[in-house]
The first five atom37 places (N, CA, C, CB, O) and aatype in JSON, in Angstrom:
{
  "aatype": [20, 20, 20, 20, 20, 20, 20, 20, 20, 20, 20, 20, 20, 20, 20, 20, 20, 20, 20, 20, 20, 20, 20, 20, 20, 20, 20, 20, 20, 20, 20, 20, 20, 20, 20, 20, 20, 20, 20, 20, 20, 20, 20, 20, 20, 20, 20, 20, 20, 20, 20, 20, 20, 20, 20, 20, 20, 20, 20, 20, 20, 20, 20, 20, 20, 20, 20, 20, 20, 20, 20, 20, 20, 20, 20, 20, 20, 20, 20, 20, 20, 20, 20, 20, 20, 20, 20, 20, 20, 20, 20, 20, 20, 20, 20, 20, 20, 20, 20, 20, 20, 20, 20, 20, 20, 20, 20, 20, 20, 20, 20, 20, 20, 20, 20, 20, 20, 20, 20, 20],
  "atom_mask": [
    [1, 1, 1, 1, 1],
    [1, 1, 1, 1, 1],
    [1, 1, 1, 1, 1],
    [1, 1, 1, 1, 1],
    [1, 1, 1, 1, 1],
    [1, 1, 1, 1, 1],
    [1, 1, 1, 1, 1],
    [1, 1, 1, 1, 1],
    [1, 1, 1, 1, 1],
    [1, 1, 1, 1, 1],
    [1, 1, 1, 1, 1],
    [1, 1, 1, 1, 1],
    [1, 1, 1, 1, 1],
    [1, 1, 1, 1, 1],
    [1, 1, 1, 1, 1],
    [1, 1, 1, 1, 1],
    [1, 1, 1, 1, 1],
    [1, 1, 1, 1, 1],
    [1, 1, 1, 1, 1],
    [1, 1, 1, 1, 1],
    [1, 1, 1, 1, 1],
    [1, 1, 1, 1, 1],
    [1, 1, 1, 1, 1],
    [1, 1, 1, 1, 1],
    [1, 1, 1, 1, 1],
    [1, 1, 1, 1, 1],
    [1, 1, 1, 1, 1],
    [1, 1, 1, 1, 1],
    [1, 1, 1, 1, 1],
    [1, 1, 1, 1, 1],
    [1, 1, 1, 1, 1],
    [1, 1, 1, 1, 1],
    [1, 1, 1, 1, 1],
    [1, 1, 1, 1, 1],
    [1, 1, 1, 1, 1],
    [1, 1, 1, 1, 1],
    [1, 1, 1, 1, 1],
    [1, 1, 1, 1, 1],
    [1, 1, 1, 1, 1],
    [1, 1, 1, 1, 1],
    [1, 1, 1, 1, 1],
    [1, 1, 1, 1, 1],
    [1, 1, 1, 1, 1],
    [1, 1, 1, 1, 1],
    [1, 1, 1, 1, 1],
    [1, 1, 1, 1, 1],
    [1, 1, 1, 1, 1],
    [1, 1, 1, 1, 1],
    [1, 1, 1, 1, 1],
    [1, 1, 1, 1, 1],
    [1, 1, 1, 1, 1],
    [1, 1, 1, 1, 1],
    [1, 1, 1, 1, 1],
    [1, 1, 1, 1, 1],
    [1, 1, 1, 1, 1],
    [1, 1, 1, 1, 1],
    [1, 1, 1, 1, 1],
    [1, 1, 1, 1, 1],
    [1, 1, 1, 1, 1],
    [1, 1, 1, 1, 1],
    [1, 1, 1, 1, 1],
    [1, 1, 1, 1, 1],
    [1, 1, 1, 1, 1],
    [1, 1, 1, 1, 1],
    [1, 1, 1, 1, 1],
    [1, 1, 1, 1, 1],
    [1, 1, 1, 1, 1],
    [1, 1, 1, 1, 1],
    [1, 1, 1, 1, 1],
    [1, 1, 1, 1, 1],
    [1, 1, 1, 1, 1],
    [1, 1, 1, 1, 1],
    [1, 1, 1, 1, 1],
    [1, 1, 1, 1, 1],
    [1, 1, 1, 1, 1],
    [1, 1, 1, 1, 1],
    [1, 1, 1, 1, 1],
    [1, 1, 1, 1, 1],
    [1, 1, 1, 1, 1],
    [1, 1, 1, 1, 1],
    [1, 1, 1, 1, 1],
    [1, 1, 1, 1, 1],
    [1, 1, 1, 1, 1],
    [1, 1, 1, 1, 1],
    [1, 1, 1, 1, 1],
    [1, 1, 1, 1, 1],
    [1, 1, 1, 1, 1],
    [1, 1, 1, 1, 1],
    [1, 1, 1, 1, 1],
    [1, 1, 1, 1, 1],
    [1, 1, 1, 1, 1],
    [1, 1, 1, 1, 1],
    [1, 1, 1, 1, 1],
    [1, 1, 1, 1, 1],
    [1, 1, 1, 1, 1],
    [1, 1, 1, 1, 1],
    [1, 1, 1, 1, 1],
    [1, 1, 1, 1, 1],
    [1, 1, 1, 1, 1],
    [1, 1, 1, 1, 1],
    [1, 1, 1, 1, 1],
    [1, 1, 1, 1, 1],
    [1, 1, 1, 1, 1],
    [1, 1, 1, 1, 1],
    [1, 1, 1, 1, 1],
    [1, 1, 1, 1, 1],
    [1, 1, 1, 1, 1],
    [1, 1, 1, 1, 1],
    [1, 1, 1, 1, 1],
    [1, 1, 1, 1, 1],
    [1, 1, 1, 1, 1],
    [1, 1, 1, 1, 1],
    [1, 1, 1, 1, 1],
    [1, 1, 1, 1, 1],
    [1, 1, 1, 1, 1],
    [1, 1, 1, 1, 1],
    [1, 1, 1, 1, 1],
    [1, 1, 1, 1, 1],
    [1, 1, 1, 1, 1],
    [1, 1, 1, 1, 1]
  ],
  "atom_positions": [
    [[-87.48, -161.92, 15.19], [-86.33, -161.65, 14.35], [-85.42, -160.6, 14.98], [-86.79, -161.2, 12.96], [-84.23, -160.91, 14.9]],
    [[-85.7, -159.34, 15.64], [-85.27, -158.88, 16.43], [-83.75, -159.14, 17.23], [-86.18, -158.98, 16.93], [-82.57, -158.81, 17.23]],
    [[-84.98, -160.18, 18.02], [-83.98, -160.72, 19.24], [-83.01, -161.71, 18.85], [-84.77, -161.39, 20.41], [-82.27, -162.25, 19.68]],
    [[-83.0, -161.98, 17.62], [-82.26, -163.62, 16.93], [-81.24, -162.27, 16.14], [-83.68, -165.21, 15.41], [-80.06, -162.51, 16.42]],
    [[-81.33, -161.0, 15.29], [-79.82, -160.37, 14.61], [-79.28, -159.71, 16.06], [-80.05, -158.86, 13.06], [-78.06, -159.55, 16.12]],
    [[-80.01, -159.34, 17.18], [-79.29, -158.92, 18.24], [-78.54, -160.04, 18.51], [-80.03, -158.43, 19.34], [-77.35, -159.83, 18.25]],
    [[-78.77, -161.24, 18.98], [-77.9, -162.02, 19.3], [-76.52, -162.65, 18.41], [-78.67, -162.84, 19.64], [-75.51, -163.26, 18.77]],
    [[-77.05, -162.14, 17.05], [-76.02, -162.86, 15.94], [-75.3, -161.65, 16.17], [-76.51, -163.31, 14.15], [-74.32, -161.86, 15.45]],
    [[-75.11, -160.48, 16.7], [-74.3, -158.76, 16.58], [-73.55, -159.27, 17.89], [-75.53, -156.83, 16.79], [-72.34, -159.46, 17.8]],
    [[-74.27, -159.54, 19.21], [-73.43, -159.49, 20.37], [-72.7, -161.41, 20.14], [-74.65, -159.04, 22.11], [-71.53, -161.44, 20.52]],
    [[-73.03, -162.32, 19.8], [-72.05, -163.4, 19.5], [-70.69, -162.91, 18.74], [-72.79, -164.47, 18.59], [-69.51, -162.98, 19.1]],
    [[-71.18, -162.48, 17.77], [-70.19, -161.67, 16.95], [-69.08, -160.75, 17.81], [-71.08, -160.69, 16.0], [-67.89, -161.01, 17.95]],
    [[-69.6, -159.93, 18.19], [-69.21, -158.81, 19.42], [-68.09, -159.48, 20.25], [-70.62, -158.42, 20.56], [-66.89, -159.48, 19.97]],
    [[-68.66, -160.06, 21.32], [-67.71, -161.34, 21.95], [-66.33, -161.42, 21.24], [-68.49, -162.93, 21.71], [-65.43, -160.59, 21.31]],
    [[-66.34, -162.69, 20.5], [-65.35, -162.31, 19.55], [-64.41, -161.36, 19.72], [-65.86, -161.99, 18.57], [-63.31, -161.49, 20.27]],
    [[-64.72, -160.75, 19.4], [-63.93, -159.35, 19.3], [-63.72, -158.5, 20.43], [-64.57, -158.48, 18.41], [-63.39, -157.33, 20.24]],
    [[-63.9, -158.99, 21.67], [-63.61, -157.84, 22.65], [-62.1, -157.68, 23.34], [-64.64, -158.01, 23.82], [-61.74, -156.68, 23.96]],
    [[-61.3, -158.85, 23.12], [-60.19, -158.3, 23.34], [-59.3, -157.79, 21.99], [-59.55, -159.25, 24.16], [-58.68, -156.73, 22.03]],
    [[-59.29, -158.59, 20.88], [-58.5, -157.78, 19.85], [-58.53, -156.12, 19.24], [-58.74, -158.53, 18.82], [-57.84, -155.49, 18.43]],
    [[-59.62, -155.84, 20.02], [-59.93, -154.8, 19.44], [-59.05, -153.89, 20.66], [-61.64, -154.62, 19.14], [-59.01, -152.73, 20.26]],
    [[-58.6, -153.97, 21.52], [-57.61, -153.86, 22.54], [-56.29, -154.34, 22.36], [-58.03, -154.44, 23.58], [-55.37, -153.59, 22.65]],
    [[-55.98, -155.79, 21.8], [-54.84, -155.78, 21.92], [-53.96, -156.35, 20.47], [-54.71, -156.49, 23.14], [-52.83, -156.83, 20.32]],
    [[-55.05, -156.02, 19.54], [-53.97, -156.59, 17.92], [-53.83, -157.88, 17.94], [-52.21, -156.08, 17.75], [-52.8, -158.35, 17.46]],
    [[-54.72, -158.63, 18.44], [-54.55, -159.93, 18.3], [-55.72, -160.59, 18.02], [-53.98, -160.44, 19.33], [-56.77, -160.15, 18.48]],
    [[-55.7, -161.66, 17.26], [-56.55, -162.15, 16.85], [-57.47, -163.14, 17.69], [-56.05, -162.54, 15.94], [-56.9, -164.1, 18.21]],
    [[-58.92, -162.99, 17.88], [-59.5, -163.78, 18.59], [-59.16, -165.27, 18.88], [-60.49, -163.66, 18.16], [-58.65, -165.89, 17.95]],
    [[-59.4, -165.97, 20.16], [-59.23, -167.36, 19.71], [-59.39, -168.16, 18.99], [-59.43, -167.84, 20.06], [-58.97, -167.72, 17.92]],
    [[-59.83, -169.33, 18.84], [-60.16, -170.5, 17.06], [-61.32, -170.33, 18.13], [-59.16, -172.67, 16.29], [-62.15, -169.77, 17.41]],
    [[-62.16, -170.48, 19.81], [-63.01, -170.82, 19.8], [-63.86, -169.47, 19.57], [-63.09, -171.63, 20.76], [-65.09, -169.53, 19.47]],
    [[-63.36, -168.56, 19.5], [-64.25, -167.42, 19.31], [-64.24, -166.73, 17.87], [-63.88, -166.4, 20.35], [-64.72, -165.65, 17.52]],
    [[-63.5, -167.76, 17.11], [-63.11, -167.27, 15.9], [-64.52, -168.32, 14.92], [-61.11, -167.65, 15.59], [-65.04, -168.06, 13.84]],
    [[-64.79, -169.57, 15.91], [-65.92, -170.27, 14.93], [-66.87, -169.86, 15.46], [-66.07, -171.79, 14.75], [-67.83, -170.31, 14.83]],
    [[-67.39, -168.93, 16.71], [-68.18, -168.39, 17.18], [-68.99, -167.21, 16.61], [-67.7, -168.23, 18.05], [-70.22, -167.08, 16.6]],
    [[-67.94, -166.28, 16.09], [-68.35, -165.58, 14.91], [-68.3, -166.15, 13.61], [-67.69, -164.51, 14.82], [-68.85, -165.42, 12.79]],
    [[-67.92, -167.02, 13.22], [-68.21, -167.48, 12.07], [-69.36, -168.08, 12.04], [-67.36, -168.17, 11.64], [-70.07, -167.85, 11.07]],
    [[-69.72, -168.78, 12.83], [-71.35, -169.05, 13.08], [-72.14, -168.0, 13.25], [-71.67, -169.82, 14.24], [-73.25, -168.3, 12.82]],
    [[-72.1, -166.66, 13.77], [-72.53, -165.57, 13.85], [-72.79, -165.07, 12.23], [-71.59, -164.81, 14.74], [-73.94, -165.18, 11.82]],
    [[-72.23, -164.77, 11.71], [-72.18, -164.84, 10.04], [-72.91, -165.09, 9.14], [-71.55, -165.48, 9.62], [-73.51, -164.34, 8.37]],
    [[-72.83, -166.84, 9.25], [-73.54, -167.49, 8.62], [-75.19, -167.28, 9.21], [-72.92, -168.82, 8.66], [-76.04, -167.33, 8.32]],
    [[-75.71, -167.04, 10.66], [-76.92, -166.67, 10.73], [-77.52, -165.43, 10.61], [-77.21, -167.03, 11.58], [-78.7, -165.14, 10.74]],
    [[-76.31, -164.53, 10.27], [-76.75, -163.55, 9.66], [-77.07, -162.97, 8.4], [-76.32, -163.1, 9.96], [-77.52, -161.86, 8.14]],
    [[-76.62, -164.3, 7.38], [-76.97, -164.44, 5.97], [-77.87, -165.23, 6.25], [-76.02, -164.9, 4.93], [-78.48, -165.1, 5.19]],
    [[-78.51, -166.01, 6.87], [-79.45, -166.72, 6.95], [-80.97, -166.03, 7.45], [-78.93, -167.7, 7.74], [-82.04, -166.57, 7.18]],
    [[-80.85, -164.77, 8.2], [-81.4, -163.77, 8.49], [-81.71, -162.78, 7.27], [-80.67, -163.29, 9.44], [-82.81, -162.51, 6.77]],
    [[-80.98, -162.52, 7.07], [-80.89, -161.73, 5.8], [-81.71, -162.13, 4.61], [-79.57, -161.74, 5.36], [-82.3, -161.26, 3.97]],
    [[-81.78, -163.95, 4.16], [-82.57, -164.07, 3.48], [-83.91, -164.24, 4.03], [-82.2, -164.83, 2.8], [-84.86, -164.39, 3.25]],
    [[-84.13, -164.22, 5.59], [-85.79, -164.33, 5.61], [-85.89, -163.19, 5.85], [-86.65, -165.24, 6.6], [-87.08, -162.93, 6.01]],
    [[-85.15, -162.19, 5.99], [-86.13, -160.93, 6.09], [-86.03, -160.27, 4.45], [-85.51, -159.63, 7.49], [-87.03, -159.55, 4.4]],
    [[-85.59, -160.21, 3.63], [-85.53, -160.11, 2.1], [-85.02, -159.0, 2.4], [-86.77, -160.18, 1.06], [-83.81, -158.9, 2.61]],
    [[-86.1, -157.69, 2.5], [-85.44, -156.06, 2.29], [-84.89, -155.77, 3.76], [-86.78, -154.67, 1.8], [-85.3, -156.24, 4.82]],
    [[-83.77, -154.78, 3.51], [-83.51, -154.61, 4.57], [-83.65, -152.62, 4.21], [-82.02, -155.56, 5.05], [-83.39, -152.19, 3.09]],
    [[-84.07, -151.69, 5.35], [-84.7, -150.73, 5.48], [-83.84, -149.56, 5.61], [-85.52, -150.93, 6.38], [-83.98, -150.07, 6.73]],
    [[-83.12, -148.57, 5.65], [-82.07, -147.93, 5.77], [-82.59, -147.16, 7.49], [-81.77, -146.9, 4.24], [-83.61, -146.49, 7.67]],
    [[-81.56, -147.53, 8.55], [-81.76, -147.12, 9.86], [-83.16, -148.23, 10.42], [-82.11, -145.29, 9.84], [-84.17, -147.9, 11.04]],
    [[-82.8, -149.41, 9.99], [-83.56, -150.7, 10.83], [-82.77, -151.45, 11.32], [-84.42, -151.64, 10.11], [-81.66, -151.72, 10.85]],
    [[-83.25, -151.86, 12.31], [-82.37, -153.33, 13.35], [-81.44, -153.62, 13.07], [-82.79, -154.72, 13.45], [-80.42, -153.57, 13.75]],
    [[-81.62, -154.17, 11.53], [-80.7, -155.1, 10.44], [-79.85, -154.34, 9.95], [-81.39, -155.76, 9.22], [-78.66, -154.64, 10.03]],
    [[-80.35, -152.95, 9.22], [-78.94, -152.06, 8.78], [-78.28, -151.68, 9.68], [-79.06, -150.84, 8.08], [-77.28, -151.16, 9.18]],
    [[-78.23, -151.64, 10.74], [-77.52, -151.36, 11.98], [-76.84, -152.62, 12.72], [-78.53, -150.71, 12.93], [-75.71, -152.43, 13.15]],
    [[-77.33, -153.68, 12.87], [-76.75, -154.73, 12.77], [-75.34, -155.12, 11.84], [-77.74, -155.33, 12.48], [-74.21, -155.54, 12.11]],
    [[-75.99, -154.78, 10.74], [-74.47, -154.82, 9.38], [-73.73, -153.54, 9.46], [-75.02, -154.87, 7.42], [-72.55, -153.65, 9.13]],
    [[-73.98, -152.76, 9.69], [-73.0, -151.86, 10.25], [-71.99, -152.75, 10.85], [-73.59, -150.87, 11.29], [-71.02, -153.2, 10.24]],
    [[-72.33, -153.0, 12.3], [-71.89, -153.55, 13.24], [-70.45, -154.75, 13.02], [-73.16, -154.06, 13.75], [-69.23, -154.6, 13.03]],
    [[-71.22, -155.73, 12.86], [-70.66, -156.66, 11.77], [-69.98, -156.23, 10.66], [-71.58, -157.37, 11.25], [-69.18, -157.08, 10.3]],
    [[-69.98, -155.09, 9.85], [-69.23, -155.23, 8.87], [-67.6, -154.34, 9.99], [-70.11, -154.36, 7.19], [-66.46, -154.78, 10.17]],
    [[-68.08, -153.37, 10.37], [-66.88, -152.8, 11.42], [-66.04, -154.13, 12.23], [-67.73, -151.72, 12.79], [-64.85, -154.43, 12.28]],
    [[-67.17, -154.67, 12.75], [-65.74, -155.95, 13.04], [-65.05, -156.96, 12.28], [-66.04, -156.89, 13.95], [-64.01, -157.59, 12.49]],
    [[-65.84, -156.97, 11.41], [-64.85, -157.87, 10.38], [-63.41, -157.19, 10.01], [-65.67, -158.1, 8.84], [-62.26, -157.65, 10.03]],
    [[-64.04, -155.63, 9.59], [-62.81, -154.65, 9.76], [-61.74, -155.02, 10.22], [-62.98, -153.67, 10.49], [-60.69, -155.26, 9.61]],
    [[-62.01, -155.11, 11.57], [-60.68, -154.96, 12.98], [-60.35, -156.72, 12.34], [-61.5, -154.7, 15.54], [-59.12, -156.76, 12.25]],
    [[-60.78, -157.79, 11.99], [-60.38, -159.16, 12.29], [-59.45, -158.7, 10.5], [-62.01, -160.77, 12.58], [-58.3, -159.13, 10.35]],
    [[-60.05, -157.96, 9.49], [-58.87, -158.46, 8.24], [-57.8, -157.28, 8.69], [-59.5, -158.3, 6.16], [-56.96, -157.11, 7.81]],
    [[-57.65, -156.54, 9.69], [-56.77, -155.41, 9.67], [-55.84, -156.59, 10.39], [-57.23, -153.75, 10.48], [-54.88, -157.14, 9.85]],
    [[-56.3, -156.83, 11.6], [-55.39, -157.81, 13.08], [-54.96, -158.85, 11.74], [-56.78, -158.88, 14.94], [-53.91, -158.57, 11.15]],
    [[-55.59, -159.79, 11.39], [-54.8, -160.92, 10.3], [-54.37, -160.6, 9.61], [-55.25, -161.77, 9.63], [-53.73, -161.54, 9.12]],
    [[-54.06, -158.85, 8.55], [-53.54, -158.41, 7.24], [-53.73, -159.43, 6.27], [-52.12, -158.04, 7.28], [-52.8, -159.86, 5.6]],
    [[-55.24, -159.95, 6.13], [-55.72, -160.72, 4.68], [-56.2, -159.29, 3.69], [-57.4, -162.07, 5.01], [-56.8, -158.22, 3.82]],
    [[-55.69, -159.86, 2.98], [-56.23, -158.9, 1.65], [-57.21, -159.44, 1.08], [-55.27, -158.65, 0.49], [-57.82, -158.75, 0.26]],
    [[-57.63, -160.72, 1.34], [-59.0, -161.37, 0.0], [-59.96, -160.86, 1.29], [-59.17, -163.79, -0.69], [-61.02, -160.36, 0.9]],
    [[-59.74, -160.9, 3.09], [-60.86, -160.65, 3.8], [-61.23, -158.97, 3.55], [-60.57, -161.1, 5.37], [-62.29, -158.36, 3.48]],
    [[-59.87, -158.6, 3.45], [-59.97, -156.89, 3.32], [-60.58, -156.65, 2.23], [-58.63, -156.02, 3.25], [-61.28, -155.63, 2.13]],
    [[-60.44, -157.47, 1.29], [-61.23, -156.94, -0.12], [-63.04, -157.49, -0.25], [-60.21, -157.76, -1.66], [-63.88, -156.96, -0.97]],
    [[-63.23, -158.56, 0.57], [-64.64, -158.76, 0.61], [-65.13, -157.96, 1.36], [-65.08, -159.9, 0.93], [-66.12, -157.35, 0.96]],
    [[-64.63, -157.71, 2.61], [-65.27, -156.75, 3.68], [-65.56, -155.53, 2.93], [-64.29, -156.41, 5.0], [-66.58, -154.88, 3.17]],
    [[-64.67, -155.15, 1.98], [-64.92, -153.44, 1.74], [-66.1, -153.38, 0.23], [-62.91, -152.44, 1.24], [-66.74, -152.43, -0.22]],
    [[-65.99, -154.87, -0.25], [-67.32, -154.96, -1.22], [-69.02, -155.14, -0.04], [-66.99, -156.77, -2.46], [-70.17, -154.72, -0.15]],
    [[-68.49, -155.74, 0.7], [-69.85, -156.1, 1.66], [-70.15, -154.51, 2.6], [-69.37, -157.75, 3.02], [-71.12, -154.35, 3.35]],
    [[-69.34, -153.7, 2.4], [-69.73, -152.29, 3.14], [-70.12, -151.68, 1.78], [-68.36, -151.34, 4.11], [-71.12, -150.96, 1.81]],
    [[-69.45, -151.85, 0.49], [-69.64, -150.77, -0.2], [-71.26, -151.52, -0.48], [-68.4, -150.37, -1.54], [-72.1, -150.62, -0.48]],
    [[-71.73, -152.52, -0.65], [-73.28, -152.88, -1.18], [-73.83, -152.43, -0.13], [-73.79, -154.44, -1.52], [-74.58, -151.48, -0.35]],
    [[-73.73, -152.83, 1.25], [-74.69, -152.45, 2.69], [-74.74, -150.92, 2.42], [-73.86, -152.87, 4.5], [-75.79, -150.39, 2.78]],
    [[-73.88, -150.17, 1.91], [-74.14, -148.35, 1.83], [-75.01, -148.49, 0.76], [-72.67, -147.12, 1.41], [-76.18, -148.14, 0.95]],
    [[-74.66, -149.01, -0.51], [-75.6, -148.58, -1.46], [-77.36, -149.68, -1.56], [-74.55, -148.66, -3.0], [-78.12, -149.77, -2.53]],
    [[-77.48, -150.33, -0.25], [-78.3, -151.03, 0.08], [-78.83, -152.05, -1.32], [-79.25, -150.12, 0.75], [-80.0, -152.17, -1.67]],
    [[-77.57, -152.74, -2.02], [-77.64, -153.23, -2.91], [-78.27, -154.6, -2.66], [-76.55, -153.1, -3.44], [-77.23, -155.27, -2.65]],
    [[-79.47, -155.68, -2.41], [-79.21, -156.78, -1.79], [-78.72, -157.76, -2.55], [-80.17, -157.17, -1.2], [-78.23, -158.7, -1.92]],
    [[-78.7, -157.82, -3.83], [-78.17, -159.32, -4.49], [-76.24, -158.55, -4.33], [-79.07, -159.78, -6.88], [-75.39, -159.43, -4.21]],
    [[-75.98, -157.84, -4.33], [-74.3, -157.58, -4.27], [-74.15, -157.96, -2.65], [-73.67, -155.65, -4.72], [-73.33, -158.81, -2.31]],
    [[-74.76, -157.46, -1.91], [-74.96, -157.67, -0.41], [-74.72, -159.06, 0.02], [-76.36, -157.3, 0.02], [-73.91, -159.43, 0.87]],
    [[-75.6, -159.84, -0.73], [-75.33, -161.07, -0.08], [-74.6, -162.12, -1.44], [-76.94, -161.7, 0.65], [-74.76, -163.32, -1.25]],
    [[-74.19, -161.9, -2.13], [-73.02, -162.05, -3.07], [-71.73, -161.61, -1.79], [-73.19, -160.8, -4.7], [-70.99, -162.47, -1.33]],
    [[-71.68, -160.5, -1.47], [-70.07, -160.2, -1.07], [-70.57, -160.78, 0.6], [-69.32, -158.04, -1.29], [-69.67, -160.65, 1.43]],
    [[-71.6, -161.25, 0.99], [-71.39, -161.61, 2.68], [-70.92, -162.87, 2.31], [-72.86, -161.64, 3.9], [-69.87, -163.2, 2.88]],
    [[-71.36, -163.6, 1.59], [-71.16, -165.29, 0.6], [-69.86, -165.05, 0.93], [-71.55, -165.59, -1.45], [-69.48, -165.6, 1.96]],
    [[-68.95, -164.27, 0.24], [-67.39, -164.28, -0.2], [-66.63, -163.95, 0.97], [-66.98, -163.21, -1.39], [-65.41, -164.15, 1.01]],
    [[-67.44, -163.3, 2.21], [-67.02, -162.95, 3.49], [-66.8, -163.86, 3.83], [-67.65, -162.35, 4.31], [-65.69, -164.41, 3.83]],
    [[-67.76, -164.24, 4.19], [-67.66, -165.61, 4.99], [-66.85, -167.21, 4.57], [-69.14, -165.93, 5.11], [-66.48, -168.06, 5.38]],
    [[-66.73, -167.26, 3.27], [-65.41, -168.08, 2.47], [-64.14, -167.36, 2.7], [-65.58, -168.16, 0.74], [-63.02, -167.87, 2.64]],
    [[-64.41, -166.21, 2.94], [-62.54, -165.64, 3.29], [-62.44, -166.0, 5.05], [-62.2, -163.21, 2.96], [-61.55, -166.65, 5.61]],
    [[-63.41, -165.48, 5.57], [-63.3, -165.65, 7.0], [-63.01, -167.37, 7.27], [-64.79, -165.05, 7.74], [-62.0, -167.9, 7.71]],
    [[-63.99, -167.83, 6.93], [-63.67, -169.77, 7.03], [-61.88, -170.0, 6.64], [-64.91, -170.93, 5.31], [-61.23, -170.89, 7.18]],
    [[-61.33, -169.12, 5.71], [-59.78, -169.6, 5.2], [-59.15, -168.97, 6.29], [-59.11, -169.04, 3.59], [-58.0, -169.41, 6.23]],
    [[-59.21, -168.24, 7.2], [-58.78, -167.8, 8.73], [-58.37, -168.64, 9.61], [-59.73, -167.23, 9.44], [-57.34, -168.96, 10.2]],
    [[-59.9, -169.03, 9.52], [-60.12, -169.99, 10.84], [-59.34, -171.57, 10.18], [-62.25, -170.2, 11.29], [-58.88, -172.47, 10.87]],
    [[-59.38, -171.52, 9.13], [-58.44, -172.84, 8.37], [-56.89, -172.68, 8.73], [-58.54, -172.78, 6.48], [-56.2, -173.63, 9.11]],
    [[-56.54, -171.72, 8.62], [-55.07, -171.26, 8.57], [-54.63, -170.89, 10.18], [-54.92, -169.81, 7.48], [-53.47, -171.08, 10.53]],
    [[-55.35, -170.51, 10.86], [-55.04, -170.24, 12.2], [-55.56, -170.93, 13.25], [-55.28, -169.12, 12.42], [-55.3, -170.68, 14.43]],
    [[-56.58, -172.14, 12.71], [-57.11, -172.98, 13.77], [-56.61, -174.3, 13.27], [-58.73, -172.91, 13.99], [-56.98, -175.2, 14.02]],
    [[-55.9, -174.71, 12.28], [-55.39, -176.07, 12.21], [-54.11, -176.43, 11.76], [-56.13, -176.71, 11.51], [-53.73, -177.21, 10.89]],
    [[-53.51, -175.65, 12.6], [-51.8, -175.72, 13.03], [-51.91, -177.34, 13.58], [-51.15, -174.32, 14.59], [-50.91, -177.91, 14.02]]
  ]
}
């Protein structure tokens, strides 16, 4: 499990290594790249159930929740800006049913992204 949220953090990561440089939004192919990143990290999330404060995983969502950051700041979505900041405020208060309630709603805002900017 380890080596499978490291890889869902640096897929994710990817993504994001030039916008975070230049205000622009990742490509559509690196944009479903992390969105697949996402989704196996809610999928992670439910086989590991608890997650531990300063483990793999809370550090992992750190991670992930900071870049989602930079992707609703670069697009100025407000429904991504407003899930992202419910999915940080549960990951602080290590809430898990709000946790994966607001990653759910992440990842439905993030998918309307990749809808809107990958099928021009």
């Amino acid at each position: 499990m380890t080596k499978f949220i490291s890889a869902v953090v640096i897929a994710f990561f990817l993504g994001l290594s030039s916008p975070v440089y230049s205000n622009e939004l990742p490509s559509c192919d690196d944009l479903a790249e992390m969105a697949n990143a996402l989704e196996d990290m809610e999928g992670a999330l439910k086989e590991v159930g608890t997650i531990n404060e300063g483990d793999e995983v809370d550090k992992a969502l750190e991670e992930v929740i900071d870049g989602l950051k930079v992707v609703a700041l670069v697009e100025d979505d407000s429904h991504l800006s407003e899930s992202v900041l419910m999915l940080s405020q549960a990951w602080e208060k290590m809430d898990g049913a709000a946790l994966m309630s607001s990653l759910s709603q992440t990842i439905d805002d993030f998918d309307v992204i990749i809808g809107k900017e990958c099928t021009k």
